[in-house]
N, C-alpha and C positions, 0 to 999 in steps of 0.2 A: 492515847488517852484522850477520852473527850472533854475540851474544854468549858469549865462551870460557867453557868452566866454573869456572874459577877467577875468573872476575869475573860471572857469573850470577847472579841473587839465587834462594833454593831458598824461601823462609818469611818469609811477609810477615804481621803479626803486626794487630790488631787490636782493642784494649779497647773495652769496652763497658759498660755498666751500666744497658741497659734503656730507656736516654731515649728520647723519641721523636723524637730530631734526629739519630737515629747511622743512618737509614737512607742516606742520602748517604754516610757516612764508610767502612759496611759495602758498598757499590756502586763507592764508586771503589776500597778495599781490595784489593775483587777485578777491578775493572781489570789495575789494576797487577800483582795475582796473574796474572793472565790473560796477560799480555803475556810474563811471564818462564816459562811454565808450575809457577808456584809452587805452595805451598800455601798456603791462606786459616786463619792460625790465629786466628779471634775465641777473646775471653779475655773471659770474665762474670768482673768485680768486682766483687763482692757488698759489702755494708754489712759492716768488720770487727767483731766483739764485741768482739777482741784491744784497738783501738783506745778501747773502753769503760772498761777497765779501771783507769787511775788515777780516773777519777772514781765507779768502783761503789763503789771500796775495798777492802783486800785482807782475805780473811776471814771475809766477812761478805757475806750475799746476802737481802737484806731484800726486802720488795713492793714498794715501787717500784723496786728493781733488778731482780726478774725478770721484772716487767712491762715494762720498756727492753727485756730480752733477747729476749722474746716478740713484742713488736712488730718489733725489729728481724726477727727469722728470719720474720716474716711479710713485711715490708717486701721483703726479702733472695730469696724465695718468687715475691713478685708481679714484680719486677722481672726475675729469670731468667726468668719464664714470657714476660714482654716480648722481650726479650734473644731468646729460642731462636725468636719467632714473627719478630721483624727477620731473624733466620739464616736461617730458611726459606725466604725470598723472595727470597734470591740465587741466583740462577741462575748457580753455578759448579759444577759437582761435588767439584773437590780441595778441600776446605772441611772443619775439623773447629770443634767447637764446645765450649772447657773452661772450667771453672769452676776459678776463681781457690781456691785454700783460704787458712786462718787461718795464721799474721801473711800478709794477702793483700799484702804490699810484698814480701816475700821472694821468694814465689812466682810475684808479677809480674816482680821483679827476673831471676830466672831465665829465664822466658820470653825475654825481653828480649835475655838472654846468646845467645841460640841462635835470633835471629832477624836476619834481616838488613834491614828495615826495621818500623818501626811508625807507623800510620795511626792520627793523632787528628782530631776533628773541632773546628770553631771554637768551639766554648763551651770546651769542654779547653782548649787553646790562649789563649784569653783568662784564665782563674784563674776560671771558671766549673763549678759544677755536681763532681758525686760523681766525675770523672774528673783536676777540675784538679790534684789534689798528684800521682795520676798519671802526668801529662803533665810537672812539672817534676824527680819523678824521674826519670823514663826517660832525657829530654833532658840534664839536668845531672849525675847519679849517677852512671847506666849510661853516658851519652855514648852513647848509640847516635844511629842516623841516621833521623828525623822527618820524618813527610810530614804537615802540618796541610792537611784536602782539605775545600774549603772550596764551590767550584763545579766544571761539570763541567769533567774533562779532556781532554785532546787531546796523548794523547802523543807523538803524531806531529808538534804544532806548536812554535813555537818556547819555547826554554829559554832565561832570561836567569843569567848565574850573577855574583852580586856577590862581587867578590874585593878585598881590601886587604894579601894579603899576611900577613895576620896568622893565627897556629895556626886557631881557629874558622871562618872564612872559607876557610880550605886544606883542615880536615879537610874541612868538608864537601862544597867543591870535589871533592877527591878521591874520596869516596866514593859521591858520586851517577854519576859516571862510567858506570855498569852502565845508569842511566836516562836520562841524554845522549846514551847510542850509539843510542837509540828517538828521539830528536828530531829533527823534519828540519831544525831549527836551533836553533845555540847560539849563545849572544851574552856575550862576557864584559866588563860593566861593571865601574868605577870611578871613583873620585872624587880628586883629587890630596888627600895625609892628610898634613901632618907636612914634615919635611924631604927626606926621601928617603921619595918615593910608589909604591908595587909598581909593577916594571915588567907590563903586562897581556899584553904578547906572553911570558911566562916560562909562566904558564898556558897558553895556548894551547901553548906547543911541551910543553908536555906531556898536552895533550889530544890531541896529534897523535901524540903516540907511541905513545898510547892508539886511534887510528883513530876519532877524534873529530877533524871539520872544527870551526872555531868560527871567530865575527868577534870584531873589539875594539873600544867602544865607549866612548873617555873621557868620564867624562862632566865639566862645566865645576867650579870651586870653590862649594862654597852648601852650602844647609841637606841632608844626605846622603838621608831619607828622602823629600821630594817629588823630589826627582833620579831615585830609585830607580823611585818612583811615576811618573814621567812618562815614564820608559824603559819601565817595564812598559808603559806603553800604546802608545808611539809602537811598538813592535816586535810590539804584541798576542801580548807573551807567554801560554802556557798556566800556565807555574810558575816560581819564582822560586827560587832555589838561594842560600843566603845562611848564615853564620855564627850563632852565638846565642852572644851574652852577650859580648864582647870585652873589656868591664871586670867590674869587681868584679860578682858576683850583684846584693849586697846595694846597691852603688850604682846598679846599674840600675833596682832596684825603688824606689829610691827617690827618682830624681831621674829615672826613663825614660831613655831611650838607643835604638837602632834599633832592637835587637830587640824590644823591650818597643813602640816604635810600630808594628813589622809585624806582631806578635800581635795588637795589642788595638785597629788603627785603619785596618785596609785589610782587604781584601774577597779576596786574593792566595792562589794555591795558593803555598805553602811548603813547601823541604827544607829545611829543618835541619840542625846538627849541633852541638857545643860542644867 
């Protein structure tokens, strides 16, 4: 079914910083570009100076401060040269390639605004490496909708999407919609939560409304995340569509919770949303 305009994705966004683990993340980006006839907007996040500054001192710019500043803009140098030769070797054409500027959160922030999805890759996604406060910007600040692209994909195979009913879970239910009508199956799981457990057929009729088939898939009471994990496989999902962060941030990080185990202890394509 072909995608309406008003539910199309136009700008599929792309951080980067040069690693050499972002050629995967820069290859499915424009997958995904590819399929909607998008644009491929990679974003070089360079090392901020901005970010230097409570510990230079205000004032006052001594030798070992401008030797920090030097290195970094060298550092900052070598890694976009990285960054731009990863770019080159995607063979997409609608592809542009910008470099982040100083306060580089803002400006990422922005991008963010006027993009309808962003592609990070699994160190991101884990609290790893020059991209992780990145990644839990985007996802928790901005609230935009995340794709962690982890192995290859198959957007043509099946979509499992975990639903509870609950805001994070719904948004991002809802917002992947655009990438679900590309699936040649959706599969909407859950787990019984609580007193009154989301009815699973309520999603469905409204994936239908949307011209989206899907099945529903209860799954039994137990520990939520091997549930998750044993449906992604029993169905040989391609991706896995799920909420982020249902409770407190800061309780998540600190005692774990799903989302914090589907980040940092499965091997899963992830949508996102918060």
């Amino acid at each position: 079914m072909t995608v309406s305009k008003s539910q199309a994705w136009s700008r599929i966004s792309v951080p980067v910083s040069g690693a050499a683990t972002e050629t995967t993340v820069l290859q499915l980006g424009a997958q995904i570009a590819a399929s909607f006839g998008a644009r491929l907007n990679v974003l070089f996040a360079p090392p901020d100076p901005a970010e230097l500054a409570p510990w230079l001192g205000e004032g006052f710019m001594g030798t070992v401060q401008m030797s920090t500043i030097d290195s970094l803009k060298v550092a900052a140098e070598e890694s976009e040269a990285t960054a731009r030769s990863h770019f080159d070797t995607v063979d997409y054409d609608a592809k542009t390639f910008t470099v982040l500027h100083s306060p580089v959160w803002q400006d990422l922030a922005l991008e963010t605004r006027l993009s309808d999805l962003v592609v990070f890759g699994e160190t991101s996604a884990k609290g790893q490496g020059l991209l992780s406060e990145a990644f839990q910007q985007v996802l928790m600040e901005e609230r935009a909708g995340v794709f962690i692209a982890r192995k290859p994909l198959d957007l043509n195979g099946t979509a499992l999407v975990a639903w509870d009913g609950k805001e994070p879970s719904s948004r991002a239910a809802r917002r992947a919609a655009p990438l679900l009508k590309k699936a040649g199956r959706v599969v909407i799981i859950g787990a019984p939560v609580g007193d009154s457990p989301a009815d699973l057929g309520r999603l469905a009729d409204y994936y239908a409304a949307h011209g989206i088939e899907s099945e529903i898939d209860p799954l039994p009471k137990g520990d939520i995340v091997p549930l998750l994990l044993e449906a992604n496989e029993r169905h040989g999902a391609s991706y896995m569509v799920a909420g982020a962060f249902g409770r407190s941030r800061l309780r998540e990080f600190a005692f774990g919770g799903t989302t914090r185990a589907l980040l940092h202890n499965t091997l899963l394509n992830l949508y996102m949303a918060h």
